[in-house]
N, C-alpha and C positions, 0 to 999 in steps of 0.2 A: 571478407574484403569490403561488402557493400559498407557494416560496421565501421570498421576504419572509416574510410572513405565519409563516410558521415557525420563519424565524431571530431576527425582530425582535420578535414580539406572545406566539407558545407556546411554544415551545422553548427559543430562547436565552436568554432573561433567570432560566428558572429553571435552568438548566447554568451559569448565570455565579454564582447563588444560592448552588446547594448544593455544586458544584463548582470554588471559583476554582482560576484558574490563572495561572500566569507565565509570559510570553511573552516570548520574545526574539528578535531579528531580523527582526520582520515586515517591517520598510522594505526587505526584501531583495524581496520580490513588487512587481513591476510595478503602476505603477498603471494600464496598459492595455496590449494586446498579447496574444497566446498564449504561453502556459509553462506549465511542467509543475511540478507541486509533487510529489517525488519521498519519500513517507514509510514509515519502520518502521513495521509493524503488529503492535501487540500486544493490541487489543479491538477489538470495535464499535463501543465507545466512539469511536476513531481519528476514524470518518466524522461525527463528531455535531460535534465538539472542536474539531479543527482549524479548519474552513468556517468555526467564530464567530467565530474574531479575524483574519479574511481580508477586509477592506473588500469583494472583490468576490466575484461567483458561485464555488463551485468543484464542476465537475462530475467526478465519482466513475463508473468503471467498479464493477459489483456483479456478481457472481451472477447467472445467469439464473433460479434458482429462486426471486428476492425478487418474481417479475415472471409467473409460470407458476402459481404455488396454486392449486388450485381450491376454488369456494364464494366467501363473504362475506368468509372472513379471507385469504383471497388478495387478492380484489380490494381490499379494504380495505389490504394491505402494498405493491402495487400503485402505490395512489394515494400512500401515504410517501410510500415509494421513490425514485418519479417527481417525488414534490414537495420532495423535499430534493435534489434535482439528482443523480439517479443514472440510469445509462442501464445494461442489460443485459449480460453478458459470459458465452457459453457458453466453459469453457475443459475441453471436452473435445476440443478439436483441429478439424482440418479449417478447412472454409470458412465454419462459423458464428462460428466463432476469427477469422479472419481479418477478416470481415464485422466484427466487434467493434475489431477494431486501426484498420481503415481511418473505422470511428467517431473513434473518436481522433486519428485523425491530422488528421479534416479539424475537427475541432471547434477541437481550436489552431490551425489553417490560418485558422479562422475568428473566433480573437482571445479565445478563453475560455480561461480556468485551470481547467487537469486535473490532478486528485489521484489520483494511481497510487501503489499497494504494487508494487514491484520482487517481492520476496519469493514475491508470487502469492495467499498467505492469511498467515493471522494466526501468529505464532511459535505453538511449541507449549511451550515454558520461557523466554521472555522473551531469547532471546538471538537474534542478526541470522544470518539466515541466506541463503543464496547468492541474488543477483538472478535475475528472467526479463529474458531478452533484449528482449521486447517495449516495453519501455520509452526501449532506444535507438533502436528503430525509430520509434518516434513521433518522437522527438527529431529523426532523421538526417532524417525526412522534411518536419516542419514546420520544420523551422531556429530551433526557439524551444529557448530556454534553460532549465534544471531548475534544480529548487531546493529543495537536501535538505532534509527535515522532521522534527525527530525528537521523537515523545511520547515522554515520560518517566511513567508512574505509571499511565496508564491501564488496566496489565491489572491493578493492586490496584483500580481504582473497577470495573469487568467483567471479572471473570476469566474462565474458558477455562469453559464449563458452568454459570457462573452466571446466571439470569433477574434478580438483583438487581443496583443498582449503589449501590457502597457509598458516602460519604462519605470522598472522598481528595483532595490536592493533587494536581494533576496539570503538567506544566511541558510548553511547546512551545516547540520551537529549531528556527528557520528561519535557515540559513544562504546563505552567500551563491552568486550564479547560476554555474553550469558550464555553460560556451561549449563546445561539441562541433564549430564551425566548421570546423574542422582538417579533420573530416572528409568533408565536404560533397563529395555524390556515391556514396558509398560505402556508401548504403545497401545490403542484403540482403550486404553481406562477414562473414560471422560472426566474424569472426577480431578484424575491428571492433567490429560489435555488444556481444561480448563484453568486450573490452577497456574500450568505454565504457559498461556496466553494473557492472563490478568497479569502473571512478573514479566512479560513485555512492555502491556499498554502501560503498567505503572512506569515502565521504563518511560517509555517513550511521553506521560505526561510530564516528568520531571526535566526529561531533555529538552523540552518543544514550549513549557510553562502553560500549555494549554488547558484548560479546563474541561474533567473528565465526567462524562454523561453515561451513565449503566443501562444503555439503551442500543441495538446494529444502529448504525448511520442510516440503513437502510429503511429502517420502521419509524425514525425520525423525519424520514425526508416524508413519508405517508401521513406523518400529523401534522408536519409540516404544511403542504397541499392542500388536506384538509382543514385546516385552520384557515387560509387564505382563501378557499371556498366555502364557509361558513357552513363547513359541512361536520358533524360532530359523529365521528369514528366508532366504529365499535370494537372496543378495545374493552376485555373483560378487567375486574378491578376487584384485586383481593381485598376481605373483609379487613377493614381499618384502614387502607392504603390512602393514600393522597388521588387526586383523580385523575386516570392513567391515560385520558384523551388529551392530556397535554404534556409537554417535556416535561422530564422532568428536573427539580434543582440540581446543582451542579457540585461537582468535587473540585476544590482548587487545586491548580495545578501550582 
């Protein structure tokens, strides 16, 4: 109810306002069943954006810290959160990890669209960066089908540190579903996993034109820091390699 109420009466109609956008490919989403809507993340903005021009639910792993604040304005972010279809995600490892995967799995099991960042968080210069595995595991394990997503423009309407969100165009490309069948069984094979995570983010660089970086988002935003604090990383560097304390070159997209 809160959902509705969110998407259709406060939220969406003034995001459709002050923010249009152009969509393309949405007849690529199911109009029932579990699947994975599989998208680049380059704002906040991402989770707000896409869910509007999606006829159905789409539920969002987040943060476990959108969900733990304490005081008024916790439980207040809390109830969002919760009411824009977001469920919890500790991703500092272990069995709370886990506990959060097998969320997912059964949630498609159970005929709902899940919107996952492969990436892990948000780029840190707008450019695509290497998948987490966890995403083919949902996949191998519910037998539902993905379906690359790609925002264009939304880190100009939220950029990376800004509280404002400006007036921008922003464009969404839903492309068409990748069948992972082939693999069926072969869940926990990494060798797999991996394999059908890189035929995502290739997906998802051809959809989006973004330029693809063989690097988590996560360990770029750490050289990233580092660089701007003139502080030089230890980052080990195989024999012959280019020098791994800084990004590295780029795959066009």
């Amino acid at each position: 109810m809160l959902y509705r109420f969110m998407k259709y009466v406060l939220l969406g109609p003034l995001l459709r306002l002050f923010w249009p956008a152009k969509v393309t490919g949405v007849e690529h989403v199911p109009d029932r069943g579990g699947a994975i809507l599989a998208s680049n993340h380059l704002a906040v903005a991402d989770s707000f954006f896409m869910p509007l021009y999606v006829r159905r639910r789409v539920t969002f792993p987040a943060k476990q810290e959108y969900f733990t604040e304490k005081g008024l304005k916790g439980r207040l972010k809390k109830w969002f959160f919760t009411g824009v279809g977001q469920f919890p995600i500790d991703r500092s490892g272990g069995s709370a990890a886990q506990a959060a995967l097998d969320t997912a799995i059964r949630l498609v099991r159970e005929g709902h669209l899940l919107g996952i960042y492969p990436e892990g968080t948000r780029s840190p210069d707008g450019r695509l960066y290497k998948g987490k595995t966890g995403v083919a595991r949902i996949a191998l394990e519910s037998r539902a089908p993905v379906i690359p997503v790609a925002m264009v423009g939304t880190d100009r309407v939220n950029p990376i540190g800004s509280r404002m969100w400006w007036p921008r165009r922003i464009e969404i490309r839903f492309g068409k579903p990748l069948d992972f069948s082939r693999y069926e069984g072969l869940s926990g094979d990494r060798f797999v996993e991996r394999s059908i995570t890189d035929e995502i983010m290739y997906a998802l660089m051809e959809l989006s034109g973004q330029e693809y970086v063989d690097i988590y988002a996560a360990k770029a935003k750490e050289l990233l820091a580092a660089e701007a604090a003139g502080v030089r990383p230890a980052v080990p560097v195989q024999p012959g390699a280019r020098d791994a304390t800084r990004l590295p070159e780029t795959k066009a997209g």
